[in-house]
N, C-alpha and C positions, 0 to 999 in steps of 0.2 A: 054312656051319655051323661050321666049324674057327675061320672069326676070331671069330665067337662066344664058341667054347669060348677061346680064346686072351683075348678082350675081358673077360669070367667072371674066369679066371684073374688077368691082371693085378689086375682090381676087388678081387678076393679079397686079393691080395697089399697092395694098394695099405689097403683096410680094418682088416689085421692090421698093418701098421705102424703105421695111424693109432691103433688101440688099442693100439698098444707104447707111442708115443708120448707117448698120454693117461696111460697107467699109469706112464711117467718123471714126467713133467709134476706128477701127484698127487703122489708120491713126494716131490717137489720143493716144491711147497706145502705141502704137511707140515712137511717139515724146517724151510721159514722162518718158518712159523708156530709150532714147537714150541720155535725159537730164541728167540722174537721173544716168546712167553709166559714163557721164565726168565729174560729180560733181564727184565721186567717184574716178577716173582716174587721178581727179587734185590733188586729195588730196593723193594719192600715189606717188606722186613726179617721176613718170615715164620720161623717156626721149621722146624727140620727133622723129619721124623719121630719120630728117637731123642729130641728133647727133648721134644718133645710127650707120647710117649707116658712118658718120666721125669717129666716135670711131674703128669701125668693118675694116675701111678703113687705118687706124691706126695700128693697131693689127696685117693687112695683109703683110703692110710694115716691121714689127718691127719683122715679124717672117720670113721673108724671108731677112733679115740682118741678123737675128740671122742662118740663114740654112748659109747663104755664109758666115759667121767668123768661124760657125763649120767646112764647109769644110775648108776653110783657116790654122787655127790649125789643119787640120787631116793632112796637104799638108804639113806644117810646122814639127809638129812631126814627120812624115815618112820621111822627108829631115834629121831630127836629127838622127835618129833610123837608115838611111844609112851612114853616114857620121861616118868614123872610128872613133872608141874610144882613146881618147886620153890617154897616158901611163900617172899613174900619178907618178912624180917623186920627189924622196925623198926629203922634206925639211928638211935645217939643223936646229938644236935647236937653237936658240938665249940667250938659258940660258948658262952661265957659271956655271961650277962646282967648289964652294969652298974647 
């Protein structure tokens, strides 16, 4: 019964290194993989965060000028579109007749 409990014991020990081991192991794969994605990531010439989000910040400006000049022109033409039409009146020829 004792080499039993002694057989257990080792198995037990012998189990828990094998999952230390695994959990190195993971650890390890990770890291070459996490390597192995910015080698990758550098060489796509991506932007970095800060510039993205200044570009994106950029973009947010530029389209809300562009919404306030469209209103601006819509205020502007419907000022023209009310404003009477002017009569156009005859100009005289400047050519003489020989």
């Amino acid at each position: 019964m004792q080499s039993e409990k002694t057989f257990l014991d080792d198995l037990a020990r012998l189990a828990t290194g094998a999952v230390g081991a695994l959990g190195d192991v993971k650890g390890e794969v990770e890291a070459r993989v996490r390597a192995q994605l910015e080698r990758i990531l550098a060489r796509m010439n991506l932007p970095t965060r800060e510039e993205f989000d200044a570009v994106k910040e950029l973009a947010a400006a530029a389209r809300a000028e562009a919404d306030a000049l469209k209103k601006r022109v819509a205020a502007l033409e419907g000022n023209k579109a009310k404003a009477p039409a002017a009569k156009a009146s005859p100009t005289k020829s400047t050519r003489t007749r020989r």
